[in-house]
C-alpha positions as CSV (number, residue, x, y, z in Angstrom):
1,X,0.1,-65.1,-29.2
2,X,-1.3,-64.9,-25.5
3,X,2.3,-64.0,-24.2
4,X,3.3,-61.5,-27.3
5,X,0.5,-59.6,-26.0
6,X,1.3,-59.4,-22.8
7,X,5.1,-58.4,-23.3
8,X,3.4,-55.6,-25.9
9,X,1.0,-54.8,-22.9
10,X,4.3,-54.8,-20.2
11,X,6.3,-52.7,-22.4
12,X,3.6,-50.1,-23.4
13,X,2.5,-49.5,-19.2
14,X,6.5,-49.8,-18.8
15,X,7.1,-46.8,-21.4
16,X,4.5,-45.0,-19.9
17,X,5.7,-45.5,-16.7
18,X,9.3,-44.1,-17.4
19,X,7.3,-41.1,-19.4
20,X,5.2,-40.3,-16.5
21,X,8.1,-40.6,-13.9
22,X,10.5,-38.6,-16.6
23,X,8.3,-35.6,-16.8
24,X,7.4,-35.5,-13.2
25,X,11.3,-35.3,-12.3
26,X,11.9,-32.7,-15.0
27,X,9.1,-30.7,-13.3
28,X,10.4,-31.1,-10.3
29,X,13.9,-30.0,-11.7
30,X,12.2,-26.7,-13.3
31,X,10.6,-25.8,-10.1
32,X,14.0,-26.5,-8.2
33,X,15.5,-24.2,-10.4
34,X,12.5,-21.5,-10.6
35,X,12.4,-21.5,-6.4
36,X,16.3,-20.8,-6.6
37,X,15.5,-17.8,-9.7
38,X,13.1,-16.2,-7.4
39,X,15.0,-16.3,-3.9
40,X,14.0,-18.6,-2.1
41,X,17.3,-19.8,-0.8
42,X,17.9,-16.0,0.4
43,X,14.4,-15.6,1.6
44,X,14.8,-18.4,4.0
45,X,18.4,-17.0,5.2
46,X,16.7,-13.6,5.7
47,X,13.7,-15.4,7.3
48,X,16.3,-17.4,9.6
49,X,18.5,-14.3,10.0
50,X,15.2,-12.1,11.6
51,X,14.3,-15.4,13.6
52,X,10.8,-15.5,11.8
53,X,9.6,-19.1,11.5
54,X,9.5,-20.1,7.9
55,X,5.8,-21.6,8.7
56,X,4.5,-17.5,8.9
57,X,5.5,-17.3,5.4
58,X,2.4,-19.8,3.7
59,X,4.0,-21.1,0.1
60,X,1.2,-21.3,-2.0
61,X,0.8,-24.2,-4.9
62,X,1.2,-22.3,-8.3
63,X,-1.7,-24.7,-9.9
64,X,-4.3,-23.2,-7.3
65,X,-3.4,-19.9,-8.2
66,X,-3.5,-20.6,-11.5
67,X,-7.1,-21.8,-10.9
68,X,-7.8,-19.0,-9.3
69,X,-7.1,-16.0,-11.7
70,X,-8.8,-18.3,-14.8
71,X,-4.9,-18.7,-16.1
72,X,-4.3,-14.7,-15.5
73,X,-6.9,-13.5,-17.5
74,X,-7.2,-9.9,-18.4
75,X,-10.4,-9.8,-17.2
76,X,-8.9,-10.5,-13.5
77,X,-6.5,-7.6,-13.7
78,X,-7.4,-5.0,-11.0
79,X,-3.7,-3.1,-11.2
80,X,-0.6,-2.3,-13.3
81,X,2.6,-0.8,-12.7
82,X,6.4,-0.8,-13.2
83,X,7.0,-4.3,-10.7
84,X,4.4,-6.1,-12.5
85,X,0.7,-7.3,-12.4
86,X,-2.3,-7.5,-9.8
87,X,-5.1,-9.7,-10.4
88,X,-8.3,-10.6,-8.3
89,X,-8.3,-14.0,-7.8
90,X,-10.9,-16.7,-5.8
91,X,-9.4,-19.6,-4.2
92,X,-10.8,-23.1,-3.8
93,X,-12.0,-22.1,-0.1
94,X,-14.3,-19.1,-2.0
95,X,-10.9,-16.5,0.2
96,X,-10.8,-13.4,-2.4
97,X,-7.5,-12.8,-3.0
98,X,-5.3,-10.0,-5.1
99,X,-1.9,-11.6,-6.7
100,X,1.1,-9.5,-7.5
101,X,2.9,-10.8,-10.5
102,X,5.7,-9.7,-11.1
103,X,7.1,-8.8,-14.8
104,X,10.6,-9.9,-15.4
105,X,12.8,-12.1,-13.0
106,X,15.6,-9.5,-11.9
107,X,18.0,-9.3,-9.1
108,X,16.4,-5.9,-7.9
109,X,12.9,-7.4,-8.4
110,X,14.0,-10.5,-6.3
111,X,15.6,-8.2,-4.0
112,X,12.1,-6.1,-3.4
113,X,10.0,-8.9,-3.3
114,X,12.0,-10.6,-0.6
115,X,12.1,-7.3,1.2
116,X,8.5,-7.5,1.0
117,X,8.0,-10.6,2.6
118,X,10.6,-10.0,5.5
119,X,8.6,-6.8,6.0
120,X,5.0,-8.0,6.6
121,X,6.1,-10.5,9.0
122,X,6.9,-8.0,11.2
123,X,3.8,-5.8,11.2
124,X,1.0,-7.3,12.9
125,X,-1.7,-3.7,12.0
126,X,-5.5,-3.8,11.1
127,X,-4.8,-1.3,8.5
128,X,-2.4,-2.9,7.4
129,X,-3.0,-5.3,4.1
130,X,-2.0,-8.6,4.9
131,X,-0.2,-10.9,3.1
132,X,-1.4,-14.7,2.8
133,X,1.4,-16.4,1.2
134,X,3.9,-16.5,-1.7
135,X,4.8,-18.6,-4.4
136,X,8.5,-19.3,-5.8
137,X,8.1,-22.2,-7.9
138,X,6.9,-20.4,-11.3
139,X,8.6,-18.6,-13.8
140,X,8.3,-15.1,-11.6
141,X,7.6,-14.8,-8.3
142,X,3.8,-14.4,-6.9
143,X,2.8,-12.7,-4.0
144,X,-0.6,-12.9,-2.2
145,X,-2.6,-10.8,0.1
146,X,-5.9,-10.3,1.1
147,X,-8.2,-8.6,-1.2
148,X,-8.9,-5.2,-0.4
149,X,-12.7,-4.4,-2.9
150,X,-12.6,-0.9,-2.6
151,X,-9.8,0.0,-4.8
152,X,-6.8,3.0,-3.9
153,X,-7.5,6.2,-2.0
154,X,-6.6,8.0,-5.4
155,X,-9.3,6.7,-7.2
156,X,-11.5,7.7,-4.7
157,X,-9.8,11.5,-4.6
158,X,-9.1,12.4,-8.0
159,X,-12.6,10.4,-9.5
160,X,-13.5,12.6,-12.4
161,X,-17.7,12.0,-11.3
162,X,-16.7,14.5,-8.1
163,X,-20.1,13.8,-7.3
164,X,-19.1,10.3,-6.4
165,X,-16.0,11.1,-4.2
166,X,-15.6,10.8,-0.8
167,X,-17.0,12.6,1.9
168,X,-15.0,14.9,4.1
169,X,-15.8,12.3,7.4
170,X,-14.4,9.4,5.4
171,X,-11.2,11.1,4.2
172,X,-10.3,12.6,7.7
173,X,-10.5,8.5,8.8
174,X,-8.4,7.7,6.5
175,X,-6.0,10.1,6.9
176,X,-5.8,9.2,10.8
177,X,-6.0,5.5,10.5
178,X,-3.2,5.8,8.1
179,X,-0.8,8.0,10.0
180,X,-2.0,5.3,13.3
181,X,-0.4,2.7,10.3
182,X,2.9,4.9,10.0
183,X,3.1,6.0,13.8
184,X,2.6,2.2,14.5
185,X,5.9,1.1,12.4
186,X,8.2,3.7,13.5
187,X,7.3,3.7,17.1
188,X,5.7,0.1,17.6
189,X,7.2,-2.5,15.4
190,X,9.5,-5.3,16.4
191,X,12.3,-3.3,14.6
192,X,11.2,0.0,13.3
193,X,9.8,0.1,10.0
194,X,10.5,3.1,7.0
195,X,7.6,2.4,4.1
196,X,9.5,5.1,2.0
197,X,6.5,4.9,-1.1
198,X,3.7,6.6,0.7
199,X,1.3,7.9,-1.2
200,X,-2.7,7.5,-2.4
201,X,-2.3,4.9,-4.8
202,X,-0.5,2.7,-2.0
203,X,-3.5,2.8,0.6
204,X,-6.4,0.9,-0.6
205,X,-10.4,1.1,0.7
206,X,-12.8,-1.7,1.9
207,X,-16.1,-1.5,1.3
208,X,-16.6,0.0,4.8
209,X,-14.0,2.8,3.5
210,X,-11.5,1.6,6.2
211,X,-7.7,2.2,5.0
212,X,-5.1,-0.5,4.4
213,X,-1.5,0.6,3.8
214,X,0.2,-1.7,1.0
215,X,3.4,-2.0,-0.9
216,X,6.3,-2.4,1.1
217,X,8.6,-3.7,-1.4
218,X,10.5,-0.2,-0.9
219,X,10.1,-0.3,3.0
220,X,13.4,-0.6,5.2
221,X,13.8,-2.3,8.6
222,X,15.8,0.6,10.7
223,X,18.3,-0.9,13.2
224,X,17.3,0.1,16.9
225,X,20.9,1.5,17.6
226,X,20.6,4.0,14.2
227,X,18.5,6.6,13.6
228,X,19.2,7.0,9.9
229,X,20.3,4.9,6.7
230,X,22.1,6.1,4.0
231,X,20.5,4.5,0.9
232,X,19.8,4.7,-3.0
233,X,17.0,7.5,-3.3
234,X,14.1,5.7,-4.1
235,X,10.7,6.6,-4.2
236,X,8.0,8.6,-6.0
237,X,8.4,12.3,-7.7
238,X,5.9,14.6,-5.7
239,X,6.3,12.7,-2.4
240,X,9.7,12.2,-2.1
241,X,11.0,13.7,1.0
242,X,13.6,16.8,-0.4
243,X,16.0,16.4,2.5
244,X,16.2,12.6,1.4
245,X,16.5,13.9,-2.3
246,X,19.7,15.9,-1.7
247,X,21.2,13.9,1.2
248,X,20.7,10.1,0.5
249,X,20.2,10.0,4.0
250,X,16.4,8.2,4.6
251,X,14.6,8.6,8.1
252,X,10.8,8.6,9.7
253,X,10.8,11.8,8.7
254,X,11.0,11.4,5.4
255,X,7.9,8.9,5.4
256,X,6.3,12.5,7.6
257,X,6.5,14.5,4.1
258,X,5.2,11.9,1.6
259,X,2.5,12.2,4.3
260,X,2.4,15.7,4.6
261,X,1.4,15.2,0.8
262,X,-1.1,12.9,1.3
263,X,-2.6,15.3,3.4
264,X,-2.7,18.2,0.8
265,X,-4.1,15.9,-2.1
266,X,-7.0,15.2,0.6
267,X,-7.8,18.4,1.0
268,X,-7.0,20.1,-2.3
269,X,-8.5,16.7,-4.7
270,X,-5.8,17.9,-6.6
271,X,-2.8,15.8,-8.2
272,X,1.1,15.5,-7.0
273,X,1.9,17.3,-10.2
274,X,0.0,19.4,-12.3
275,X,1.3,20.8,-16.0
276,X,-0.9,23.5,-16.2
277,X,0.0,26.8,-14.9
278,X,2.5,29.3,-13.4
279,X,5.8,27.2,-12.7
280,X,5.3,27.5,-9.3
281,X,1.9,26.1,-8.9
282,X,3.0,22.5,-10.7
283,X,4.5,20.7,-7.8
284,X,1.2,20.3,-5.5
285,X,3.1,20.3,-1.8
286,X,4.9,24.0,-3.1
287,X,1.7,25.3,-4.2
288,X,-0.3,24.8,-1.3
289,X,2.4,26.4,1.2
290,X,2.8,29.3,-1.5
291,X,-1.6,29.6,-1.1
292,X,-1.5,29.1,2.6
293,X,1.3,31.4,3.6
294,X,-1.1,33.7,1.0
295,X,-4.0,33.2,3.0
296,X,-5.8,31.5,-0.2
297,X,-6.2,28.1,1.7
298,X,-10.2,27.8,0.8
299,X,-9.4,29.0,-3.2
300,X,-7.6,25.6,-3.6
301,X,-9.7,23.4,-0.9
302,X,-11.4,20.3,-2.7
303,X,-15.7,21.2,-3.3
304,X,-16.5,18.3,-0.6
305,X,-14.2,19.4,1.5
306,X,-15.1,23.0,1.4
307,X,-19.0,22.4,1.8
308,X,-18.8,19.6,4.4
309,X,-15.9,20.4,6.7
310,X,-15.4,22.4,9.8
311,X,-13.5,25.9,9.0
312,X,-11.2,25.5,11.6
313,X,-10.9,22.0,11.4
314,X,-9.5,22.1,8.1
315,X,-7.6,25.0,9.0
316,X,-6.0,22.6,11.7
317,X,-5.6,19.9,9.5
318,X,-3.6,22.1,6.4
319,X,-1.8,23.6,9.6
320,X,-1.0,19.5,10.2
321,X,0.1,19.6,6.6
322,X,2.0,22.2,6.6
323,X,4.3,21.0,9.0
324,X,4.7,17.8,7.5
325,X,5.9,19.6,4.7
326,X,9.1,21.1,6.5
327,X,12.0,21.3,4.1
328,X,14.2,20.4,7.2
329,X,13.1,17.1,8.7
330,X,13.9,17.9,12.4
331,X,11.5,20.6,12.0
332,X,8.7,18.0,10.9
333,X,6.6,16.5,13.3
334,X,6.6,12.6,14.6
335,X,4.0,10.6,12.8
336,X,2.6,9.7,16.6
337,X,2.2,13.4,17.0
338,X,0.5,13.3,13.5
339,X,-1.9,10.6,14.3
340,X,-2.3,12.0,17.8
341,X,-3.7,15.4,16.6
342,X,-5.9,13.9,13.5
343,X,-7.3,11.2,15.8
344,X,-7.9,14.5,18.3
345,X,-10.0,16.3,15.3
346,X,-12.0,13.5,14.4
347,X,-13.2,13.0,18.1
348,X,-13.9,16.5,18.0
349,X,-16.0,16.1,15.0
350,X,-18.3,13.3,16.7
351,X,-18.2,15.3,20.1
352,X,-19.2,18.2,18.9
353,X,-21.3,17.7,15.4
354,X,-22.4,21.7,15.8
355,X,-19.3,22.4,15.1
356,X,-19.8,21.2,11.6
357,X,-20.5,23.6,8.8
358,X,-22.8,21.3,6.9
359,X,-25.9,21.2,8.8
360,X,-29.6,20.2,8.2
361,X,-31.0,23.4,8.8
362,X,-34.1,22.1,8.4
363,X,-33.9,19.7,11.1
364,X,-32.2,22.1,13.6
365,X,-35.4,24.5,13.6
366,X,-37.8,22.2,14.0
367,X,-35.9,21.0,17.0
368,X,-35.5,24.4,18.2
369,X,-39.3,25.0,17.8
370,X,-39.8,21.8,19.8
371,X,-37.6,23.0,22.8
């Protein structure tokens, strides 16, 4: 009886042996297959072709991040849009972290998200956001960065409580910290960078309002002995460069007008496209060069903006615009000379706070009765 047991006892830890050891090699199998679905084998050839170590790239274990988004709950979505999913997630360390999942598994997908990842280990930028790993052995891909709390520059723009949006200071520091962001990959990269996707929704705010560009998924490494690629337009209506539009042919300069626009929605608070209207006044970047060259500039200039800036400074800075917004991209300025002259007007700001058209009159008599 003794030994019947113990051959039932053998045969039942034996079974469940085999089970275990089945199930973790069919596991092992689906996330073979899953890492080979989602690139990986051509991520670490393009990693190996751009000598980048494959140790930069962290891969993240797809159980922790599972853990970390409460299984992808709605409640931890903080983004949507045509690639995918972003949710907030907190790792076991207590590291805040935003998640891009993607939607489907497709070859242009796989071909983005690779690009992605190839990109950002070349930039090494404080503006920049940075990304703290991937993951390739789920059913779609997973990308990882660091969580940015303040949400996207458009938010912060085209708010519908204008009372609560930002400040004319704040959104001439973004504007230069983000054209230091853009100056910095044409000029200063490893191998000059295009980000080709500029545009509010794509630079996010801390809570101390400081910009971080994101999304390079579009973004193309420029080969040092060309000045120009000929790709498949892609891009977004109302910041796509025209020149691009009609010619295929992508440069810096193209990135310079999706600025340019950037620029005009800063100024205006007004959205890339509008339905309301003469014809002419729906593309935004048209209808402000149709009001400037009409000398309507402060008709169209957002209320923050109008009450809190310098009038010559924002002069300046739709003059900044306006050049940007060159149909011919020679004409167009460099994003170094962008930065250069934004980064100029901001000192001039803090150098000379007279200069400012919001003052505390208040205060400035009772110093003047002191002196």
């Amino acid at each position: 009886m003794a030994v019947l047991s113990l051959c039932v006892l053998v045969v039942i830890v034996g079974s469940s042996w085999l089970f275990f050891i089945n199930k973790k090699r069919k596991l092992l199998n689906m996330k073979k297959k899953f890492f080979k679905q989602n690139g990986g084998l051509l991520l670490h050839q393009e990693l190996h072709e751009q000598r980048v170590s494959t140790e930069t790239v962290k891969i993240l274990i797809a159980e922790a991040l599972k853990n970390a988004t409460k299984n992808y709950d709605e409640s931890q979505i903080i983004g949507r849009g045509g690639f995918g999913t972003v949710y907030k997630g907190i790792l076991k360390n207590g590291t805040e972290v935003a998640i891009k999942k993607s939607k489907v598994v497709d070859q242009n997908q796989i071909k983005q998200f690779i690009n992605e990842v190839i990109i950002l280990t070349q930039i090494n930028h404080r503006n920049v956001v940075k990304l703290l790993g991937c993951c390739l052995e789920t059913e779609v891909p997973l990308l990882v960065y660091e969580f940015v709390s303040n949400g996207t520059l458009s938010k912060h723009i085209h708010c519908e409580d204008k009372a609560s949006s930002i400040s004319w200071g704040i959104r001439l520091r973004v504007a230069t910290e983000s054209a230091q962001v853009l100056s910095y990959l044409h000029s200063a990269a490893s191998i000059p960078i295009i980000h080709r996707d500029v545009k509010p929704t794509n630079i996010l705010l801390d809570d101390n309002y400081t910009a971080k560009v994101s999304d390079f998924g579009a973004s193309r490494l420029v080969p040092t002995d060309q000045t120009q690629l000929s790709t498949m337009v892609q891009g977004t209506l109302g910041y796509l460069d025209p020149e691009y539009l009609c010619t295929a042919q992508l440069t810096e300069k193209s990135d310079v007008y999706s600025f340019g626009v950037v620029l005009v929605e800063l100024l205006t608070g007004k959205t890339v496209h509008s339905f309301e209207g003469p014809e002419e006044e729906r593309n935004l970047a048209n209808h402000f060069v149709l009001w400037l060259k009409n000398d309507r500039l402060f008709e169209i200039l957002d209320d923050k903006v109008a009450k809190e800036g310098a009038v010559e400074q924002i002069k300046e800075v739709a003059k900044l615009a306006k050049k940007c917004l060159n149909v011919k991209g020679e004409e167009r300025p460099s994003m170094k000379e962008v930065a250069q002259v934004l980064e100029d007007l901001r000192r001039l700001r803090y150098e000379h706070p007279w200069a400012e058209v919001a003052v505390n009159l208040e205060e400035t008599e009772f110093l003047l009765g002191e002196t």
